[in-house]
C-alpha positions in Angstrom: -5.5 52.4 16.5 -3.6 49.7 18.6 -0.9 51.8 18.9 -2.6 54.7 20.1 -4.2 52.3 22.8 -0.9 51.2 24.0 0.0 54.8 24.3 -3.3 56.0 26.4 -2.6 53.1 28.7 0.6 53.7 28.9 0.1 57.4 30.2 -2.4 56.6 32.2 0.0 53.4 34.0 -2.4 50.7 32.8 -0.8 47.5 32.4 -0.1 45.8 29.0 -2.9 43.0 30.1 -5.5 45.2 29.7 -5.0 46.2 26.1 -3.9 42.9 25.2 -7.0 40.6 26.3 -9.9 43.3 25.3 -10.5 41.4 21.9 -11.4 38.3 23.5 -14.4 39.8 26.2 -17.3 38.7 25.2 -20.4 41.3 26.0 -23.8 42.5 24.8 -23.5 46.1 25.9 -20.9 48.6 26.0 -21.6 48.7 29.4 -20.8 44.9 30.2 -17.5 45.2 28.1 -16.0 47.5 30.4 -17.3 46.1 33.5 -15.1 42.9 32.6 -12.3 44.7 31.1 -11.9 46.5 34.6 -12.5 43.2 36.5 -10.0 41.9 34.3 -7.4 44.9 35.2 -8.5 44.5 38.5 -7.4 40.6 38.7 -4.2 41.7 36.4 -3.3 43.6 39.1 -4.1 41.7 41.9 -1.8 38.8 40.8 1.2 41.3 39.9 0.7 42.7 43.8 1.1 38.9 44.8 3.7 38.2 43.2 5.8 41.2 44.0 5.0 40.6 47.7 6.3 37.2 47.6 9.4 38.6 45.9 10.1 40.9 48.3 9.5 38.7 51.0 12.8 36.8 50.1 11.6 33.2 51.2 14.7 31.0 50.6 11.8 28.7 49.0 8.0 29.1 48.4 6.0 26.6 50.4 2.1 26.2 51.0 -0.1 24.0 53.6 -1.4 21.6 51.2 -0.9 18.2 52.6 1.1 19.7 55.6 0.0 17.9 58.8 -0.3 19.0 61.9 -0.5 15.6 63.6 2.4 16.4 65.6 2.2 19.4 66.1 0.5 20.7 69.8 -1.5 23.8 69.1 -2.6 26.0 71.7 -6.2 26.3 72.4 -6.4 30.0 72.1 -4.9 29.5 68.3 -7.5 28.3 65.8 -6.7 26.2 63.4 -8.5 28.0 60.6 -6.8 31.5 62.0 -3.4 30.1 61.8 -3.7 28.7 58.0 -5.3 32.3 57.1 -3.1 34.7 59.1 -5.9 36.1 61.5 -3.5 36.5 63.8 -1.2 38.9 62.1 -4.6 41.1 62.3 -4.7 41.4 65.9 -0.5 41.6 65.7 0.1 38.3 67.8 3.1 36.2 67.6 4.2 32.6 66.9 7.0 30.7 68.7 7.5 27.6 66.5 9.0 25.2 68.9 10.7 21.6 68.4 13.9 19.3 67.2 15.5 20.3 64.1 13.4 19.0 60.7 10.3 18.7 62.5 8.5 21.1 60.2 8.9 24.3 61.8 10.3 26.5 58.5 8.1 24.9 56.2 5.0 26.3 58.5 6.4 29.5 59.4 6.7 29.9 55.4 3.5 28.5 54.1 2.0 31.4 56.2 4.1 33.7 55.3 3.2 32.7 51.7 -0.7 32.9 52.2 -0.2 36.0 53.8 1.4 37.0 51.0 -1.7 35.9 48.9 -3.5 38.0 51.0 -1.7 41.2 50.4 0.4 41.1 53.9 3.7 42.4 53.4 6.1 39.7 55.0 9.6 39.5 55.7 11.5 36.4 55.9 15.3 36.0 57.3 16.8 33.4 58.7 18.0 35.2 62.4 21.7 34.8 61.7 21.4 36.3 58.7 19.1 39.0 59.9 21.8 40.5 62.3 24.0 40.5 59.7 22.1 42.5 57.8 21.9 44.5 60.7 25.5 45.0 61.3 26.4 45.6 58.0 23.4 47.9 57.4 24.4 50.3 60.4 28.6 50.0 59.3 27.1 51.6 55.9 24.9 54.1 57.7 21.6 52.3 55.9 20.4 51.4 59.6 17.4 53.7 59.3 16.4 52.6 55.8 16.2 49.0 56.7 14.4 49.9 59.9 11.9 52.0 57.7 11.1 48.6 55.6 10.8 46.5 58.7 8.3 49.0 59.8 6.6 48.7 56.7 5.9 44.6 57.3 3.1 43.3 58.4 4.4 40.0 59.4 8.4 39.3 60.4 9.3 35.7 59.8 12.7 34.8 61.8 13.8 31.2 62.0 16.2 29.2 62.8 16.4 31.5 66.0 19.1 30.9 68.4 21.0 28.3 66.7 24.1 31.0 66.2 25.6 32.7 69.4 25.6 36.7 68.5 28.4 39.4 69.4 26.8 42.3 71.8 25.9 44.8 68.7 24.2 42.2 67.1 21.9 41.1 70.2 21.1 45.1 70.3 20.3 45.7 67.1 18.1 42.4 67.2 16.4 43.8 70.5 15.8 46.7 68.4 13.9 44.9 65.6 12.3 42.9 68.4 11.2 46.5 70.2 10.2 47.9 67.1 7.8 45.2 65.9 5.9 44.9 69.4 2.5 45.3 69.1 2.9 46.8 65.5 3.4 44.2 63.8 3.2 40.1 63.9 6.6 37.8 64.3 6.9 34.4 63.7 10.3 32.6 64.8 11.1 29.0 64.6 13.3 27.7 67.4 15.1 24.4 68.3 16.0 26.4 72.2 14.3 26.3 75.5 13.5 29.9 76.9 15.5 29.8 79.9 18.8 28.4 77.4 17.9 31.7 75.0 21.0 33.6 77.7 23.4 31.6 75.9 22.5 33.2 72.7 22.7 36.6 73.6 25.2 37.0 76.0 23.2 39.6 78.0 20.3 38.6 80.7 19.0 42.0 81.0 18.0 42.3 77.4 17.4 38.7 77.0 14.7 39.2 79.1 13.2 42.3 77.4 13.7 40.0 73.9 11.6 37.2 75.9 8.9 39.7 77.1 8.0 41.6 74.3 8.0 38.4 72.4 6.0 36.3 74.4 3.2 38.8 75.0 0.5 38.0 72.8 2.0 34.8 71.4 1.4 31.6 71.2 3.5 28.6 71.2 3.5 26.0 68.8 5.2 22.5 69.8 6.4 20.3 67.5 6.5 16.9 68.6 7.5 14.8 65.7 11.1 13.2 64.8 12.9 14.9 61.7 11.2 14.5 58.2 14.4 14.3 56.8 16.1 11.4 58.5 12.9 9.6 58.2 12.8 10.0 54.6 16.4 10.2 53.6 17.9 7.0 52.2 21.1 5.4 54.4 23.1 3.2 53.2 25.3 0.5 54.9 
């Protein structure tokens, strides 16, 4: 009988949780049993569908907002705290600019997000900008330019950081404008920066589409300055 069970699910593309825990439902009717055997399946599913999302999302490690503190961290009015921690924003497809010194907390924040946006069935993509152009590059040498475009598109939330702190060659800045272009007002972007706007010229090499980068980017955005000194060398042990 189990066997045939496994083979009825398995047609039908039930997952093996839902055969595997039926003995263990407790119900009076047959109607209760496969309420919670489907409420089971249901939660089965849900936590596979959050756990692929966070695979895809390629964070280079999974952080969350418990005990993060925004103490030093100047949050604009027009931000709610409560809309930030839950991703409201990515709703109504605004941007973040996490700004502030290197190790102030900017990554871990623009990850924890990207995480609980995760948990909330957002697809997210996270690259570190450098390695992002790379991609890029190497993706349109390859002619795989339109498929990588294609899962962009597919994001609901682009997470870049470390943004600016590598110069970029002219194709890259393009293809990056391109991204940029593509995700405005589609889609949310968070990027974590260590550089001033008006600096952002030395990055790219090219003040006509610096600009358009700057302008699509900080429509609908809002700015996030961190104010603290680096977590690490406060917490890192020196010695003499």
């Amino acid at each position: 009988m189990e066997t045939l069970i496994k083979t009825c699910c398995k047609k039908l593309r039930i997952g093996q949780g839902f055969y595997e825990g039926y003995k263990d439902i407790q119900a009076q009717t047959h109607e209760e049993f496969l309420l919670k055997l489907l409420q089971q399946e249901l939660k089965n599913r849900e936590m596979t569908r959050k756990k692929r999302l966070l695979k895809t999302a390629n964070f280079d490690v999974i952080k969350t907002l418990e005990n993060y503190s925004f103490d030093e961290i100047q949050i604009p009015i027009s931000l709610p705290l409560e809309d930030l921690k839950q991703g409201n924003f990515i709703e109504r497809k605004e941007n973040l600019i996490l700004f502030g010194p290197v190790g102030t907390g900017k990554t871990h924040l623009a990850t924890a997000v990207g995480v609980e946006a995760c948990n909330r069935g957002k697809r997210v993509k996270f690259s570190r900008t450098a390695a992002l152009v790379n991609e890029l590059v190497a993706a349109k040498t390859s002619g795989e330019l339109p498929k990588l475009f294609k899962q962009i598109r597919k994001c609901d939330l682009l997470i870049c950081d470390e943004w600016g702190y590598i110069p970029f060659e002219r194709e890259g800045t393009q293809l990056l404008f391109q991204v940029i272009s593509e995700c405005y007002e589609t889609k949310s972007i968070i990027i974590t920066t260590n550089l001033e706007f008006s600096k952002w010229n030395g990055v790219f090499y090219d003040e006509k589409m610096t600009g358009a980068i700057i302008d699509r980017l900080v429509h609908h955005r809002h700015l996030l300055i961190f104010t603290g000194s680096s977590w690490r060398l406060k917490h890192s042990t020196i010695n003499c």
